[in-house]
Every structure is written in structure tokens, then in C-alpha cells.
N, CA, C and O atoms as CSV, one atom per row, in Angstrom:
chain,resi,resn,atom,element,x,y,z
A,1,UNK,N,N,-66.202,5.817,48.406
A,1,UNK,CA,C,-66.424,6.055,49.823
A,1,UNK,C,C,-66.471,7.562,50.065
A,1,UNK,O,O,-65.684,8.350,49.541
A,2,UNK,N,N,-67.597,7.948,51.021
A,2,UNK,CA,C,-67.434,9.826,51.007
A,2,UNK,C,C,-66.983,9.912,52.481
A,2,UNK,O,O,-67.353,9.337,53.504
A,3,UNK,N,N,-66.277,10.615,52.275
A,3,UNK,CA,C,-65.631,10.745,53.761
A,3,UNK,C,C,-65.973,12.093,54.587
A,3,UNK,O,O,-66.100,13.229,54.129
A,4,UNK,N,N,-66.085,11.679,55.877
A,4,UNK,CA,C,-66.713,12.805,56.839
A,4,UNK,C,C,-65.261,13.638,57.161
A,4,UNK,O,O,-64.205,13.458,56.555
A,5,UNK,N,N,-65.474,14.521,58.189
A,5,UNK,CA,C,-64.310,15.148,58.559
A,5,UNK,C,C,-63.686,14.512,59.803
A,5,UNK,O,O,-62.497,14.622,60.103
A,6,UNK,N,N,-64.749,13.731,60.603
A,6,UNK,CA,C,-64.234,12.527,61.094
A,6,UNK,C,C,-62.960,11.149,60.857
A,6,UNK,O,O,-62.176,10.500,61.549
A,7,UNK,N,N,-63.491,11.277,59.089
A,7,UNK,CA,C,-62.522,9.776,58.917
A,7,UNK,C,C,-61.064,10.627,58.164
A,7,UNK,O,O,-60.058,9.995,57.842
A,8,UNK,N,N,-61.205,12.188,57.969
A,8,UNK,CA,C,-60.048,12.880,58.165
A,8,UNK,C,C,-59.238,13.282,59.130
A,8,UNK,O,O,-58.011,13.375,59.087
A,9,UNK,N,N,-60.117,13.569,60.192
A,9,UNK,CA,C,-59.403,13.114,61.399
A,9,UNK,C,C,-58.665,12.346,61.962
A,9,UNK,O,O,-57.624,12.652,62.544
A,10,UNK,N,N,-59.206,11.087,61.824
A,10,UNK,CA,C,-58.720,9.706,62.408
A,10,UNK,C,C,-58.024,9.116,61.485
A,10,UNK,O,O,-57.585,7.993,61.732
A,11,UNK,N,N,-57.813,9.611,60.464
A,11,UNK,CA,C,-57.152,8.609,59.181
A,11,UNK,C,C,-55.780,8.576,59.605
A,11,UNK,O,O,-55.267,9.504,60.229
A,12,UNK,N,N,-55.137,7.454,59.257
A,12,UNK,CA,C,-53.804,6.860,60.061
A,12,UNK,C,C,-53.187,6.148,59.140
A,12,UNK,O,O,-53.927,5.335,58.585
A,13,UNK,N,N,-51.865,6.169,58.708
A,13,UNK,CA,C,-51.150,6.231,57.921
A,13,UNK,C,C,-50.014,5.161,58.210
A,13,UNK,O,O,-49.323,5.345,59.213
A,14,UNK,N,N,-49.767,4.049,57.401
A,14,UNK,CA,C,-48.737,3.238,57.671
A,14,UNK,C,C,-47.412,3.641,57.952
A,14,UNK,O,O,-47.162,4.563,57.176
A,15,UNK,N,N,-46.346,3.384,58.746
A,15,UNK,CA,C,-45.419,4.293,59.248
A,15,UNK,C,C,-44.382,3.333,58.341
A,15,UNK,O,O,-44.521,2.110,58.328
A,16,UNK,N,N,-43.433,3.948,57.661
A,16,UNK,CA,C,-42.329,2.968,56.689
A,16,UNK,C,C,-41.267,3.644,57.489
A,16,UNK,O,O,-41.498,4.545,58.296
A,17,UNK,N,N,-39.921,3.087,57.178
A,17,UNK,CA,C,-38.505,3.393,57.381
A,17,UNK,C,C,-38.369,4.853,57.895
A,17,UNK,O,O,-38.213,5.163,59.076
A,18,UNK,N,N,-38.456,5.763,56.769
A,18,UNK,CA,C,-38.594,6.762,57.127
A,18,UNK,C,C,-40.115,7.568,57.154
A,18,UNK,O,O,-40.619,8.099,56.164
A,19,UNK,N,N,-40.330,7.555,57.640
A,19,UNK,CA,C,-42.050,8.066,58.071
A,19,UNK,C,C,-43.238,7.812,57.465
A,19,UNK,O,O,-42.984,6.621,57.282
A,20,UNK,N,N,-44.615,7.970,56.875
A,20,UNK,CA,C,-45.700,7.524,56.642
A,20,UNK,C,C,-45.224,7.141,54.962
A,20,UNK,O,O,-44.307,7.617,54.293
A,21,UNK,N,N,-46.198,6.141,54.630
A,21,UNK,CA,C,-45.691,6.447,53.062
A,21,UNK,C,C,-46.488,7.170,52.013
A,21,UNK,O,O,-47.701,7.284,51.838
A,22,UNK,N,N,-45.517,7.587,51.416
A,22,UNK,CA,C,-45.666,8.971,50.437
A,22,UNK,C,C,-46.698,8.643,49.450
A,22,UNK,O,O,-47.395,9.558,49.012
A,23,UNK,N,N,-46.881,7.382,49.031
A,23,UNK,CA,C,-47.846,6.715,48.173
A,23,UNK,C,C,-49.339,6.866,48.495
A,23,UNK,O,O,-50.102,7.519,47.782
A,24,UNK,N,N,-49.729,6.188,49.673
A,24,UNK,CA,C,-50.805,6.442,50.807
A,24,UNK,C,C,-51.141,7.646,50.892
A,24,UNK,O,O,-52.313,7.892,50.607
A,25,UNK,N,N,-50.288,8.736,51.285
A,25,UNK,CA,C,-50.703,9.817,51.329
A,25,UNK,C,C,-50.988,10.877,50.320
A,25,UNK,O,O,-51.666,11.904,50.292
A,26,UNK,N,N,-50.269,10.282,49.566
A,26,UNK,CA,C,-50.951,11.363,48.041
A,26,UNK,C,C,-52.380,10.709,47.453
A,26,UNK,O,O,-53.384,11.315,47.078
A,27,UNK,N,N,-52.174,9.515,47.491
A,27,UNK,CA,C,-53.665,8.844,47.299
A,27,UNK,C,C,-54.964,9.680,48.452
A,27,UNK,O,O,-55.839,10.526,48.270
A,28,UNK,N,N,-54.606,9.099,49.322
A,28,UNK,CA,C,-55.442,9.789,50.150
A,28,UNK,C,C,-56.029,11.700,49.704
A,28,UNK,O,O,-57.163,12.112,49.464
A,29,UNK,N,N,-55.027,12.267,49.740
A,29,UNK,CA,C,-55.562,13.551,49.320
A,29,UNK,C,C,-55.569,13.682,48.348
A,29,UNK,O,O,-55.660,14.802,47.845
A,30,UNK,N,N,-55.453,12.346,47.516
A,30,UNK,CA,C,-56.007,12.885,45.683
A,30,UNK,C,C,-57.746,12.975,46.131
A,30,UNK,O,O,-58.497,13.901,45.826
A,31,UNK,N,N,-58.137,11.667,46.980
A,31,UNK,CA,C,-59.457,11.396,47.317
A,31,UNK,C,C,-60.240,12.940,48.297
A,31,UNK,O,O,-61.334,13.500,48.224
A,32,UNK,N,N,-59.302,13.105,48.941
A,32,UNK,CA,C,-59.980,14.264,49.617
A,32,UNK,C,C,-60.055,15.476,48.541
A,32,UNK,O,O,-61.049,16.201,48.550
A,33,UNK,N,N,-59.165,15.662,47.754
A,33,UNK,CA,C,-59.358,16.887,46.871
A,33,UNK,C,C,-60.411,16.538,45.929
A,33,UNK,O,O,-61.201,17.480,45.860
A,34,UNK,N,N,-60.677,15.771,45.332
A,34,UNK,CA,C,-61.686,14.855,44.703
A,34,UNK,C,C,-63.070,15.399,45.268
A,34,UNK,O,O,-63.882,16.098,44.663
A,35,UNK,N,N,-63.140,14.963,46.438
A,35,UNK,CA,C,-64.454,14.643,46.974
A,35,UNK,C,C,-65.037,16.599,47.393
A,35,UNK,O,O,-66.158,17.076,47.568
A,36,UNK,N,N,-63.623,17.238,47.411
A,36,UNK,CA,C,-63.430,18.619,48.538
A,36,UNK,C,C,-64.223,19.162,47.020
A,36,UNK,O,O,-65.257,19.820,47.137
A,37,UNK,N,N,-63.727,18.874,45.736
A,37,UNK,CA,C,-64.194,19.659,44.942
A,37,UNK,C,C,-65.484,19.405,44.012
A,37,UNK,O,O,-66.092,20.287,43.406
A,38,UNK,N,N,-65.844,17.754,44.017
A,38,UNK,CA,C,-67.415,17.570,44.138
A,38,UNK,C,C,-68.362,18.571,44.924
A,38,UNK,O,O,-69.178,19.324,44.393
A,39,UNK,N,N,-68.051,18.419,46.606
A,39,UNK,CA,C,-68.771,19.465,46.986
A,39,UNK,C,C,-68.576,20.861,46.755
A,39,UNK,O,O,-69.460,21.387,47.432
A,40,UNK,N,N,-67.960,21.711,46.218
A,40,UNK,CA,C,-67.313,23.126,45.955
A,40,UNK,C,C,-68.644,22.965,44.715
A,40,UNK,O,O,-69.594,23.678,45.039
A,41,UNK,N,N,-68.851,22.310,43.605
A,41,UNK,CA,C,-69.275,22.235,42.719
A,41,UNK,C,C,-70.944,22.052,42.972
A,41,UNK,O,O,-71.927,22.324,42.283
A,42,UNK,N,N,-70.796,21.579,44.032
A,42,UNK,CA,C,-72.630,20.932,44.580
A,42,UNK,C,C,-73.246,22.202,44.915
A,42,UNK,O,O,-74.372,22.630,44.662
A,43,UNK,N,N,-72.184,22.756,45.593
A,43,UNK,CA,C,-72.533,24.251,46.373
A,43,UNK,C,C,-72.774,24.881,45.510
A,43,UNK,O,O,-73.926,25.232,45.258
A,44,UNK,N,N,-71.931,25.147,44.933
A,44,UNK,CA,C,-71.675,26.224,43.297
A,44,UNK,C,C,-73.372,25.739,42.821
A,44,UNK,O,O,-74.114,26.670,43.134
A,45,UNK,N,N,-73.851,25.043,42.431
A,45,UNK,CA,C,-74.675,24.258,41.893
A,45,UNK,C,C,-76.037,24.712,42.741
A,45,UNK,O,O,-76.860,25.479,42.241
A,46,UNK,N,N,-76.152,24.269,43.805
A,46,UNK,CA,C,-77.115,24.755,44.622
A,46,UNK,C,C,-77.266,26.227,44.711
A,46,UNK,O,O,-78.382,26.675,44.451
A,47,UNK,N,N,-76.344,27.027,45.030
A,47,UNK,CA,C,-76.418,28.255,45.263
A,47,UNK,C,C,-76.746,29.012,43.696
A,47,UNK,O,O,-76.535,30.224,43.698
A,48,UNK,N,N,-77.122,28.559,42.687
A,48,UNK,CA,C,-77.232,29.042,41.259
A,48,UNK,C,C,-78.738,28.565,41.419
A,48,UNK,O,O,-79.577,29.357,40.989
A,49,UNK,N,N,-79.232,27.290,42.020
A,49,UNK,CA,C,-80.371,27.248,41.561
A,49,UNK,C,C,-81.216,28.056,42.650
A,49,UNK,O,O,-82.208,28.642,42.218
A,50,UNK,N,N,-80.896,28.167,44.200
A,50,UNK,CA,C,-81.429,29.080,44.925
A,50,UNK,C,C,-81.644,30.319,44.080
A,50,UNK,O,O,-82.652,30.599,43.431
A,51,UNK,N,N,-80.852,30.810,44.166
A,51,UNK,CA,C,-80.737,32.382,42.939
A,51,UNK,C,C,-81.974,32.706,42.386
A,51,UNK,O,O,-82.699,33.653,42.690
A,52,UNK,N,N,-82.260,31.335,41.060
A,52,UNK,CA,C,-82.807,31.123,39.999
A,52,UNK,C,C,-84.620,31.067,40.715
A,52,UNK,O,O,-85.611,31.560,40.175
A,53,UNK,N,N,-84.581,30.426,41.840
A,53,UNK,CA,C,-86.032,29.703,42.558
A,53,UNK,C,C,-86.218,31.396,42.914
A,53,UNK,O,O,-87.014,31.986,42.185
A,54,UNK,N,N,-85.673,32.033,43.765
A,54,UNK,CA,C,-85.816,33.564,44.617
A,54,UNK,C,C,-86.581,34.479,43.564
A,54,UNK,O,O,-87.625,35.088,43.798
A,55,UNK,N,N,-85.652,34.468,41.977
A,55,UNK,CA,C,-86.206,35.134,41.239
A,55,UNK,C,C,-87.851,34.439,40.605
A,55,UNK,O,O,-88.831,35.041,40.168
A,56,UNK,N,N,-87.686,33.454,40.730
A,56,UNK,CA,C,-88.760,32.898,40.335
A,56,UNK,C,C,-90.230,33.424,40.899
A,56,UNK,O,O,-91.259,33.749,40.307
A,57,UNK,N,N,-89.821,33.356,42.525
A,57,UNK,CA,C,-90.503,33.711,43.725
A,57,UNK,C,C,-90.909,35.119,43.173
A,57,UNK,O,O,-91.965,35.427,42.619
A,58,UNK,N,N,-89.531,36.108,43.529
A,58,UNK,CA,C,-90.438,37.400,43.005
A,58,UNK,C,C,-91.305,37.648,41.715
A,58,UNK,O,O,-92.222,38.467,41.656
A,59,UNK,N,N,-91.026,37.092,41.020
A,59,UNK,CA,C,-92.196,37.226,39.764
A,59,UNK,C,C,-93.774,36.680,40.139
A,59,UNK,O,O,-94.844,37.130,39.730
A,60,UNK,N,N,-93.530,35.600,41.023
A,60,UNK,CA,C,-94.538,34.590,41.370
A,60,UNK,C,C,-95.338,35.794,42.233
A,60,UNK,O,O,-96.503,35.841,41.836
A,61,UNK,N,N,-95.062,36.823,43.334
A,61,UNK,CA,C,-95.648,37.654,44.482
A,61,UNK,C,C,-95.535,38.321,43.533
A,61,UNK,O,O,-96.566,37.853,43.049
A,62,UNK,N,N,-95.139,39.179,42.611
A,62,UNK,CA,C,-95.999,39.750,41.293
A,62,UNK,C,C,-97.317,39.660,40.614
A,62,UNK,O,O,-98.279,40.428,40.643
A,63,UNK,N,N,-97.130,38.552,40.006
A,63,UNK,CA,C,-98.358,37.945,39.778
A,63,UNK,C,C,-99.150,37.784,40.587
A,63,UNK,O,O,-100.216,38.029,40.021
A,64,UNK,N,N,-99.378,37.472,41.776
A,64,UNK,CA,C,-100.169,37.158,43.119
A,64,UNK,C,C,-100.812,38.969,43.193
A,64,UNK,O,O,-101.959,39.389,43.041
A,65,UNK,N,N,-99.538,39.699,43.481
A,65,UNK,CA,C,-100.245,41.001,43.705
A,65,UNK,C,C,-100.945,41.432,42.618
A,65,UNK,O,O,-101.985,42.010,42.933
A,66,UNK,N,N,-100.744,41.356,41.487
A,66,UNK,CA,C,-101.609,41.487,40.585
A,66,UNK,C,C,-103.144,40.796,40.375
A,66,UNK,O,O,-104.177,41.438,40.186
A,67,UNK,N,N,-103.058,39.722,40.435
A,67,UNK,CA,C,-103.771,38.408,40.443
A,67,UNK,C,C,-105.108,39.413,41.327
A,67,UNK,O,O,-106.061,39.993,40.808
A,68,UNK,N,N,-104.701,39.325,42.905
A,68,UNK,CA,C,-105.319,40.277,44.212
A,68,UNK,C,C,-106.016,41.485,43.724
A,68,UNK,O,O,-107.142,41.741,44.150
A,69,UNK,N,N,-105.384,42.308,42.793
A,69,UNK,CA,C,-106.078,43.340,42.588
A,69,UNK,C,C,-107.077,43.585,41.613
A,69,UNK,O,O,-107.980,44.416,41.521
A,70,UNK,N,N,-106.517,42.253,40.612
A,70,UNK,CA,C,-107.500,41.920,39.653
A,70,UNK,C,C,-109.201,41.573,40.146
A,70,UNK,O,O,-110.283,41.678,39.568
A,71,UNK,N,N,-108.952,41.305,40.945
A,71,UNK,CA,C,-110.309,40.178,42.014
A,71,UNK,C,C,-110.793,41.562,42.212
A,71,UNK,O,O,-111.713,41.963,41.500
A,72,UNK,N,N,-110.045,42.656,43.485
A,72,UNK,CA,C,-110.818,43.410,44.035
A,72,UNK,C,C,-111.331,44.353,43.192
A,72,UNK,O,O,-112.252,45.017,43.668
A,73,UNK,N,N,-110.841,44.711,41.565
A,73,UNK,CA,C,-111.431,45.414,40.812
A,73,UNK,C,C,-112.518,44.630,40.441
A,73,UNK,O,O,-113.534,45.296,40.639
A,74,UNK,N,N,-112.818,43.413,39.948
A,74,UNK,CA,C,-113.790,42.792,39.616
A,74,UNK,C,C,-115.399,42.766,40.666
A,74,UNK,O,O,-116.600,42.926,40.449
A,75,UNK,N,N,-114.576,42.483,41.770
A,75,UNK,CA,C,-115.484,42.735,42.995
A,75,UNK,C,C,-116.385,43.942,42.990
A,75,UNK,O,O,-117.604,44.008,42.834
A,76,UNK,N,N,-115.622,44.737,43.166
A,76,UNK,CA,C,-115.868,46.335,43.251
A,76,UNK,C,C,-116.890,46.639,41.606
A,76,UNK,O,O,-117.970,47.151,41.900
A,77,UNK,N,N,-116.795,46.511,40.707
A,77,UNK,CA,C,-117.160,46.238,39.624
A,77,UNK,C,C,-118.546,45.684,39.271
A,77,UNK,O,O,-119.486,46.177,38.648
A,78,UNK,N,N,-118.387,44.623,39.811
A,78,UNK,CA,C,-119.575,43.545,40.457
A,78,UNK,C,C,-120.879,44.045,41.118
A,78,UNK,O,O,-122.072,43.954,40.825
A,79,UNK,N,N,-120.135,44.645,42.190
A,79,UNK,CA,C,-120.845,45.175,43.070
A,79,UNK,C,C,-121.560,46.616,42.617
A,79,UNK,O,O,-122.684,46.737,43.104
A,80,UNK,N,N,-121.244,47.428,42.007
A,80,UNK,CA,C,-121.490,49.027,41.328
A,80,UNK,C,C,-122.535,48.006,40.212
A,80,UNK,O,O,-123.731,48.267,40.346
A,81,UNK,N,N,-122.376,47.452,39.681
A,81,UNK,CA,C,-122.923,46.184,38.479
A,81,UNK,C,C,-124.590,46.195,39.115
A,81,UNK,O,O,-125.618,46.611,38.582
A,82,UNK,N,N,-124.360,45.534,40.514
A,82,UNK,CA,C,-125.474,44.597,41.410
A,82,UNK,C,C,-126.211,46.090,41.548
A,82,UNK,O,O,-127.431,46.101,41.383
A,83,UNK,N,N,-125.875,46.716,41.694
A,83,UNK,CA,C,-126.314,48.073,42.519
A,83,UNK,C,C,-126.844,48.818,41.869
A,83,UNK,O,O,-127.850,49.319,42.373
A,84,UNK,N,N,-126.506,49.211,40.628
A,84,UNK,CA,C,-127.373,49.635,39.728
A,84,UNK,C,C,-128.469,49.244,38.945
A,84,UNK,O,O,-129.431,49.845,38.466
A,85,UNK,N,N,-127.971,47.767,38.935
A,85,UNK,CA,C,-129.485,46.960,38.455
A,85,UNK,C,C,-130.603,46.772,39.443
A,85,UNK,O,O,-131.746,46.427,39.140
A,86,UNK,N,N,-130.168,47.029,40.639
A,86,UNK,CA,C,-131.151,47.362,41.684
A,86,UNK,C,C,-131.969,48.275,41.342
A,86,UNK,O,O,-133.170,48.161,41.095
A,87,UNK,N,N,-131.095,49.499,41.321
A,87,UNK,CA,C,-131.554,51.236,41.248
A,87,UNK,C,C,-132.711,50.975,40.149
A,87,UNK,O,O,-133.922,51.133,40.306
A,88,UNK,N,N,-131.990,50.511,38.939
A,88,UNK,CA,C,-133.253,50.357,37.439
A,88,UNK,C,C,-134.387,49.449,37.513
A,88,UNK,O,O,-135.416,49.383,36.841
A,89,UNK,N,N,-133.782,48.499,38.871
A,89,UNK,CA,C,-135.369,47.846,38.891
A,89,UNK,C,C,-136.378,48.431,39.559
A,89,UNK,O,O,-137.520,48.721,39.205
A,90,UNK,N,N,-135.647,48.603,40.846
A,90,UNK,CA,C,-136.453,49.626,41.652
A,90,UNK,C,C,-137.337,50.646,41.014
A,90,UNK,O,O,-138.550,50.571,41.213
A,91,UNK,N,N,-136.735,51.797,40.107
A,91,UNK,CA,C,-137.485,52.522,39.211
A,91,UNK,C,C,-138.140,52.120,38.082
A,91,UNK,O,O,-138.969,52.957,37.725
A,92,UNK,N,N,-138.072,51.055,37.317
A,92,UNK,CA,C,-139.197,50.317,36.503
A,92,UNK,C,C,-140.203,49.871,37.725
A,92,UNK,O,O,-141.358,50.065,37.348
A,93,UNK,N,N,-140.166,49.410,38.883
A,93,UNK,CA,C,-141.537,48.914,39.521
A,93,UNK,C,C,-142.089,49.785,39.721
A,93,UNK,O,O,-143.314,49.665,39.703
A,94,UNK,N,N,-141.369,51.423,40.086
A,94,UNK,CA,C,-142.161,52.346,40.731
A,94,UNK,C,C,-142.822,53.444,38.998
A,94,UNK,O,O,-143.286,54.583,38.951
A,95,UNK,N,N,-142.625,52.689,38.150
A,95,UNK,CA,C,-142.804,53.754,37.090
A,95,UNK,C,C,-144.005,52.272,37.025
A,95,UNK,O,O,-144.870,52.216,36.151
């Protein structure tokens, strides 16, 4: 059973001779420490793989910026390419 902070709230305890019993209640917070340190561990867990994804990310907008500049050199390239084979045709028709 996973318990909210609700059913820690409201949790209610059989009342014996002399006050709640001691049995019940160590059970009970064996379960809450249990469950308190599943999540401590989930977190722990999550917050390692966030970390891990972020760095991932920056390498990833690395590559991207690279990727980007690769294109516009090619472009640019391309284009000086297109432009000169113009120029040489142009001057073979006129020769």
C-alpha cells in the first residue's frame, strides 16, 4: 500500500491500557520509513538521470550548431560553385 501524506495524517492508532500500541506503531513507521526511503532513492535516481539527459542536450545543440554551419558553408560554397560556372559559360559563348 503507498501511502499519501493524507493517510499519515489520519492514521489512528488502537488505544491499549496504557496508550496506543507500541507494536502498531513501530510497524507503521517501519512502513513509512520504507516507503520515505524508496522515494529518497527515486529522487536520487531521477535527479542523476536529469543530469545525464542536460548533458546529453548540450552535446546534442553542439552538434546542431555545428551541423548549421556545416549547411551554410556548403551553401555559400554552392553558390561561389553556381557562379562561376556561370562566369565560364558566359565567356565560352562569348569567345
Amino acid at each position: 500500500m503507498r501511502l499519501s501524506s493524507l493517510d499519515i495524517k489520519k492514521q489512528d492508532f488502537k488505544r491499549v491500557m496504557r496508550g496506543v500500541d507500541p507494536e502498531e506503531v513501530q510497524a507503521f513507521l517501519q512502513m513509512v520509513a520504507e516507503q520515505w526511503q524508496s522515494q529518497e532513492d527515486d529522487q536520487s535516481r531521477l535527479e542523476h538521470k536529469v543530469t545525464e539527459l542536460e548533458t546529453k542536450l548540450d552535446h546534442y545543440k553542439q552538434v546542431e550548431e555545428a551541423l548549421q554551419e556545416a549547411v551554410k558553408t556548403a551553401r555559400e560554397s554552392s553558390r561561389q560553385t553556381l557562379d562561376a560556372a556561370k562566369t565560364k559559360a558566359k565567356s565560352i559563348v562569348e569567345a
